[in-house]
MMTF fields as JSON, N, C-alpha, C and O atoms, coordinates in Angstrom:
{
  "mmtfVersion": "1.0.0",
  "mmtfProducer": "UNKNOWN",
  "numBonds": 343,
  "numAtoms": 344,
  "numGroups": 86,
  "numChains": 1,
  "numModels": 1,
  "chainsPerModel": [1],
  "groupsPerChain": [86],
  "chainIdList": ["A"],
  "bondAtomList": [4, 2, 8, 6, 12, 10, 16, 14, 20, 18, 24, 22, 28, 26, 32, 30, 36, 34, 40, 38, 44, 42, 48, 46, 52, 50, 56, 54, 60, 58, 64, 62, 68, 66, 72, 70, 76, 74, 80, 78, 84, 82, 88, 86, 92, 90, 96, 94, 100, 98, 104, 102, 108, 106, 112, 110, 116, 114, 120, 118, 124, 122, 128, 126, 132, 130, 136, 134, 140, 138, 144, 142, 148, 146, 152, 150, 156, 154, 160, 158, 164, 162, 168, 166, 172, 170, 176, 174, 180, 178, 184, 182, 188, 186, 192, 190, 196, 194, 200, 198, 204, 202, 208, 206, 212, 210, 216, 214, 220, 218, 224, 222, 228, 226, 232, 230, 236, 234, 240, 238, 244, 242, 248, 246, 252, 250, 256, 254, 260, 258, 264, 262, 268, 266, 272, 270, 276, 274, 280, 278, 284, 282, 288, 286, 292, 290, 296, 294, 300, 298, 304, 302, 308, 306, 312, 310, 316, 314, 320, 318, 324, 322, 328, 326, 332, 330, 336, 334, 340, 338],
  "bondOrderList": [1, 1, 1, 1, 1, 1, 1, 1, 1, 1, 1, 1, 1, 1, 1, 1, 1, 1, 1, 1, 1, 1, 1, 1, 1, 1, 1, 1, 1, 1, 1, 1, 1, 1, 1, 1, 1, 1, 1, 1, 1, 1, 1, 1, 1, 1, 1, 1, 1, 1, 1, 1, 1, 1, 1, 1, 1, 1, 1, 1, 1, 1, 1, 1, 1, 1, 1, 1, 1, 1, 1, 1, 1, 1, 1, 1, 1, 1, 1, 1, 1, 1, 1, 1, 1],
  "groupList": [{"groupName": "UNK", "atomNameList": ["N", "CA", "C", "O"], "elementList": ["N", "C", "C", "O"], "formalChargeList": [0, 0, 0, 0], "bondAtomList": [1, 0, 2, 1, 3, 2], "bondOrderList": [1, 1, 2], "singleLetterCode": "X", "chemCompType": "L-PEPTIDE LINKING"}],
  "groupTypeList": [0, 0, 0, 0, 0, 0, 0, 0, 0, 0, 0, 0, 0, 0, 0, 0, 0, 0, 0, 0, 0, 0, 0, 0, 0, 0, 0, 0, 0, 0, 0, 0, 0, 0, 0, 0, 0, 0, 0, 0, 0, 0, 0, 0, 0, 0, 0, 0, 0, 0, 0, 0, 0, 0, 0, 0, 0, 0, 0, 0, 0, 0, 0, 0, 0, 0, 0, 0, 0, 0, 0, 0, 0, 0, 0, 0, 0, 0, 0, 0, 0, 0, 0, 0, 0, 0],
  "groupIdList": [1, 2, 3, 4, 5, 6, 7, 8, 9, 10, 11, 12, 13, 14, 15, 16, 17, 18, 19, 20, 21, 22, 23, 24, 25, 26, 27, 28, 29, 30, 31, 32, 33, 34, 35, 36, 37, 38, 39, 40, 41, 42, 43, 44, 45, 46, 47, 48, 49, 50, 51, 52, 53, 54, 55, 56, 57, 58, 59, 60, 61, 62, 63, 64, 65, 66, 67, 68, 69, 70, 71, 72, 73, 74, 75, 76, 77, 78, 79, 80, 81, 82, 83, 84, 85, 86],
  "secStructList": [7, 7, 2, 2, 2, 2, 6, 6, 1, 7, 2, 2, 2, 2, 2, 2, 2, 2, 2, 2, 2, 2, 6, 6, 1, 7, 1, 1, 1, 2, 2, 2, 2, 2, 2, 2, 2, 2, 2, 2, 2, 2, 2, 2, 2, 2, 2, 2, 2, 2, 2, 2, 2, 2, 2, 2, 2, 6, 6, 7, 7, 7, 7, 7, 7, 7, 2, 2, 2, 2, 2, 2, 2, 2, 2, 2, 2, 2, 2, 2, 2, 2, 2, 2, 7, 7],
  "xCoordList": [-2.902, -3.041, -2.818, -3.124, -2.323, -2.238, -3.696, -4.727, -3.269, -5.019, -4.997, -6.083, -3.942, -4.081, -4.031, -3.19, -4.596, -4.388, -6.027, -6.966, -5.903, -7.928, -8.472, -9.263, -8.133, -8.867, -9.075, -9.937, -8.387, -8.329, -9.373, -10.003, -9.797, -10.831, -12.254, -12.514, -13.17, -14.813, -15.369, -15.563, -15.583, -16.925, -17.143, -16.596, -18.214, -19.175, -18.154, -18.829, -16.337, -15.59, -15.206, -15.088, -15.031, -14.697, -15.207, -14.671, -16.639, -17.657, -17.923, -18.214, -17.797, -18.13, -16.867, -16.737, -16.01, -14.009, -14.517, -14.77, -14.806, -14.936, -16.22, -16.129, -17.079, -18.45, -17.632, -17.289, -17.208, -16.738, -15.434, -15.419, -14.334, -13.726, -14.418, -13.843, -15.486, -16.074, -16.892, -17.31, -17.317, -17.669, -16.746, -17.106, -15.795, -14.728, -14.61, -14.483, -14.534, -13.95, -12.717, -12.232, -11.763, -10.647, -10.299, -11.149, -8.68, -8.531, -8.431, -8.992, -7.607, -7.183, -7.458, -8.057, -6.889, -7.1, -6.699, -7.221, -5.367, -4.436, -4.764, -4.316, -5.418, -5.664, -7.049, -7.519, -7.545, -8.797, -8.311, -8.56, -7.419, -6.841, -5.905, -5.588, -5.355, -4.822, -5.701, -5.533, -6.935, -8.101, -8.293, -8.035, -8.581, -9.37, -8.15, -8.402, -7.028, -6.289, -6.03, -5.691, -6.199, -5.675, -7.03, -6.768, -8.565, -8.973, -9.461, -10.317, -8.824, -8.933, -7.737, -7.89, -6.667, -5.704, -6.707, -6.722, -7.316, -7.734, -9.283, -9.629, -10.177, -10.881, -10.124, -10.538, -8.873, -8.079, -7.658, -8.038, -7.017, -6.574, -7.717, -7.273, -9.048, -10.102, -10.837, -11.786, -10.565, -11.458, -9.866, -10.352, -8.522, -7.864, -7.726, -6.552, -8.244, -8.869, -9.888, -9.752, -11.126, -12.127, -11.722, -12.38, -10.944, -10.901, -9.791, -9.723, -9.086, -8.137, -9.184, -9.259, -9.971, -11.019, -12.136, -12.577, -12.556, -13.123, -12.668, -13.403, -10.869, -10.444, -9.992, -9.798, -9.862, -9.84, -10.674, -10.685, -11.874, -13.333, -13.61, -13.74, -13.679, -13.91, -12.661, -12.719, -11.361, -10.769, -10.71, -9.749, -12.308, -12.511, -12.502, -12.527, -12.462, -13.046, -11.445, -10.294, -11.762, -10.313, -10.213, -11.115, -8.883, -8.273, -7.969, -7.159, -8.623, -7.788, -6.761, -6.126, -6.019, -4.734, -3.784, -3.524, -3.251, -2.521, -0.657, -0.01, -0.266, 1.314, 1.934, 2.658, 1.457, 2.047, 1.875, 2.776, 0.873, 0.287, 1.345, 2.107, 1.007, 2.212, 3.732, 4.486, 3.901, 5.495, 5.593, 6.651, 4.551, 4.861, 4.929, 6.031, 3.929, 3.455, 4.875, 5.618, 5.183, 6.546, 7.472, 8.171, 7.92, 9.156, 8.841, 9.748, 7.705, 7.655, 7.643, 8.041, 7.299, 7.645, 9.256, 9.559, 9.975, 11.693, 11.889, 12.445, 11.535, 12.102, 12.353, 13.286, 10.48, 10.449, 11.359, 11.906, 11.278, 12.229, 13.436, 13.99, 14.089, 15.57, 15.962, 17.07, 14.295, 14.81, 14.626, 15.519, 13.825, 13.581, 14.898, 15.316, 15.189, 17.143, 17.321, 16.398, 17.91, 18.93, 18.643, 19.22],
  "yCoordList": [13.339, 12.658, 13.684, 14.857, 13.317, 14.135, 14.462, 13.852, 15.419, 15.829, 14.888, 14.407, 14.502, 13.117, 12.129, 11.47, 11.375, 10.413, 10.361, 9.69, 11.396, 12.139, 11.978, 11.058, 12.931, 13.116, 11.947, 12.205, 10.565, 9.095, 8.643, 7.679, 9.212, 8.106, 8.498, 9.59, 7.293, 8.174, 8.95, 9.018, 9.451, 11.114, 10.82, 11.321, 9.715, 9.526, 8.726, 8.169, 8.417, 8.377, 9.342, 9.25, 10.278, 12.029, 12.492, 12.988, 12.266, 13.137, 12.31, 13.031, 11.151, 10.625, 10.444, 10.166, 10.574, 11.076, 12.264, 12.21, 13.379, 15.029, 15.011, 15.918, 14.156, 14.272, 13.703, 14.506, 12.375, 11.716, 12.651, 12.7, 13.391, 14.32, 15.497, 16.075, 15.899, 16.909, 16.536, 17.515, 15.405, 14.906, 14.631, 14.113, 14.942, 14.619, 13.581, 13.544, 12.321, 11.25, 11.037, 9.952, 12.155, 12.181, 13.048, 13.915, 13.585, 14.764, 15.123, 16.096, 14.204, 14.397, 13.224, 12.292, 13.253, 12.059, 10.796, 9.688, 11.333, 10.334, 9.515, 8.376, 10.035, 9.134, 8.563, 7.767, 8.769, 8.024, 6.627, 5.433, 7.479, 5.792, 4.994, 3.916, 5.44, 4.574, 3.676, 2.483, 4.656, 3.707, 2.888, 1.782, 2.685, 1.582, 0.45, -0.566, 0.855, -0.129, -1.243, -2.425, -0.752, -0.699, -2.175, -3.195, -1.683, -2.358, -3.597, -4.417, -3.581, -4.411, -5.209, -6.422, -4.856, -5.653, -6.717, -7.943, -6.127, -6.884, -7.669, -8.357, -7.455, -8.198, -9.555, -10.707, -8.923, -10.175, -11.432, -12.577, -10.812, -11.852, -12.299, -12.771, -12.177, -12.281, -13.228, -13.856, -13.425, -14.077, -15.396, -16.506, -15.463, -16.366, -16.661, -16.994, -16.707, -16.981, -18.348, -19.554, -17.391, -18.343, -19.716, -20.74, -19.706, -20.2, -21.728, -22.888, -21.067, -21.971, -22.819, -24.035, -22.196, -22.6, -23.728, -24.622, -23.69, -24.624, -25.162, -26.075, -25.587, -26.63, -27.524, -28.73, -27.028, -28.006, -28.198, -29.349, -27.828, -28.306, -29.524, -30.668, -29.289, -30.241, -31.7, -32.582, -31.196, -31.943, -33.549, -34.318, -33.803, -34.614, -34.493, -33.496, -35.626, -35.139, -34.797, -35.01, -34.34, -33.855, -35.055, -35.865, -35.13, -35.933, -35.579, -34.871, -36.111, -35.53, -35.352, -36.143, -34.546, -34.31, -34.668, -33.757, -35.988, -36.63, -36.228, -35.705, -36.774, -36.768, -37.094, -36.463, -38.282, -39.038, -37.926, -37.58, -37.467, -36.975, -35.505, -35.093, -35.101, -33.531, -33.681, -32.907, -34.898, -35.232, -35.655, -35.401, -36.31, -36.648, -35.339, -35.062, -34.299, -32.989, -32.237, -31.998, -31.866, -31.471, -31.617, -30.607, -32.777, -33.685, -33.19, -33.142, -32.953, -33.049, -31.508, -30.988, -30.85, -29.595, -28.859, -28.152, -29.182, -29.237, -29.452, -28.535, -31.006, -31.501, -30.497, -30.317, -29.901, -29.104, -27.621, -27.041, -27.365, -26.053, -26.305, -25.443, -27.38, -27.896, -28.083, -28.013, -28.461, -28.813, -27.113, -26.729, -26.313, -25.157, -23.995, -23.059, -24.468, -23.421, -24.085, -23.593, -24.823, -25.848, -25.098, -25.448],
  "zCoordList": [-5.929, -7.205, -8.301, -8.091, -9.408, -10.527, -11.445, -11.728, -11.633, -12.446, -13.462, -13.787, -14.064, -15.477, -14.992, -15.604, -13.925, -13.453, -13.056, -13.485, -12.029, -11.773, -12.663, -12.871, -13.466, -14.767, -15.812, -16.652, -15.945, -16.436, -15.587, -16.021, -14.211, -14.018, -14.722, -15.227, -14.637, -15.056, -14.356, -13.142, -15.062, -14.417, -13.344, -12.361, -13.328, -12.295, -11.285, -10.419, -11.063, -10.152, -9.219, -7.997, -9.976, -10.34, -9.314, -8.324, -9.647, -9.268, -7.463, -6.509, -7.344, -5.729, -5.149, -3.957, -5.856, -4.897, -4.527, -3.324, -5.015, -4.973, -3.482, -2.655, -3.349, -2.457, -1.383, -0.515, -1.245, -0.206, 0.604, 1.834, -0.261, -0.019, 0.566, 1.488, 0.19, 0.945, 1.951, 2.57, 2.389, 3.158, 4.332, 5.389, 4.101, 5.038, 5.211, 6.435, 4.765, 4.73, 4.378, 4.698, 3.517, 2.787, 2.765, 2.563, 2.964, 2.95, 1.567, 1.062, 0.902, -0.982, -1.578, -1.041, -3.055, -3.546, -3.435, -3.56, -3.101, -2.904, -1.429, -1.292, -0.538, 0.875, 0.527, 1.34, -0.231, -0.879, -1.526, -1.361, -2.415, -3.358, -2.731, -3.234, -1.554, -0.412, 0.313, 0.566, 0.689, 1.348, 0.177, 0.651, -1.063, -1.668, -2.279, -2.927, -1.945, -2.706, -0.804, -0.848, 0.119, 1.244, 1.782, 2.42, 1.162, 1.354, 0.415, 0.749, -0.701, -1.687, -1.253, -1.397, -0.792, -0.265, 0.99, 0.883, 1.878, 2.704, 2.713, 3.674, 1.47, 0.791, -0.02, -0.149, -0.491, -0.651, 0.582, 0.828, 0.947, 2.087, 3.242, 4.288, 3.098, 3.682, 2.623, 3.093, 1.321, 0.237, 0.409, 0.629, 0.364, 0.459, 1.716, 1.883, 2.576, 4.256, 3.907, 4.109, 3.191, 3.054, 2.171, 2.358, 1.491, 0.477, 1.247, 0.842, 2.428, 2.758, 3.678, 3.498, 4.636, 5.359, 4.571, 5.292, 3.21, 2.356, 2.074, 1.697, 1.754, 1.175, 2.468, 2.313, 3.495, 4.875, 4.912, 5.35, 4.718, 5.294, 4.266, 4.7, 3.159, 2.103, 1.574, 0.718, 2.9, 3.077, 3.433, 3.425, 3.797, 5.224, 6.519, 7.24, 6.747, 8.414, 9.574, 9.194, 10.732, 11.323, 11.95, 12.167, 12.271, 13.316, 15.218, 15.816, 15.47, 17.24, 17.349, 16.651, 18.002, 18.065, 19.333, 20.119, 19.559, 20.61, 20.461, 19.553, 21.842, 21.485, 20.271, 19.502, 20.284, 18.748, 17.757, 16.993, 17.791, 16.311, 16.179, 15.305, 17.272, 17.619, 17.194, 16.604, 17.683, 17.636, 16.171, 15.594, 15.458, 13.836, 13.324, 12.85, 13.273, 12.827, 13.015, 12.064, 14.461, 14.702, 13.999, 13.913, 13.226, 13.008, 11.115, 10.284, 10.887, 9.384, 9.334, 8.291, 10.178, 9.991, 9.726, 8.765, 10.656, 10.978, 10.013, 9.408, 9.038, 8.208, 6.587, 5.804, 6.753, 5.856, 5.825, 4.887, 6.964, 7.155, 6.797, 6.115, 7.098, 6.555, 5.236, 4.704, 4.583, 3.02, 2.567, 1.812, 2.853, 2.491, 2.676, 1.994, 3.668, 3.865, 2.477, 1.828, 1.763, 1.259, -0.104, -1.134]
}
């Protein structure tokens, strides 16, 4: 990391990058700010997980899933992939 980039964050950032680094958790700065962007990426896609999981849930209730139902599901899928090339 650049010292003006370091040095832009707050003190008290400063100061627990520098501990956790000596702690050996990190070798530099830069694999630190890899870890936190790395896991904010995957707090993301773990919070739009939940979020897909509540709107099915609050969807109503499920349906069983038979031939018929596979072969409709199937067929609207294709369909969509076809309009989506186009």
């Amino acid at each position: 990391m650049t010292p003006a980039l370091l040095s832009s964050l707050p003190k008290t950032l400063q100061d627990q990058l520098r501990e956790l680094m000596e702690q050996g958790h990190y070798k530099n700065e830069l694999e630190a700010i890899e870890a936190a962007v790395q896991a904010q990426i995957v707090r993301n896609e773990e919070q739009w997980i939940k979020n897909k999981i509540d709107s099915s849930l609050a969807s109503g209730p499920s349906v069983p899933m038979d031939d018929a139902l596979g072969k409709r599901l199937t067929a609207e899928g294709l369909r969509r992939a076809k309009n989506r090339k186009k």
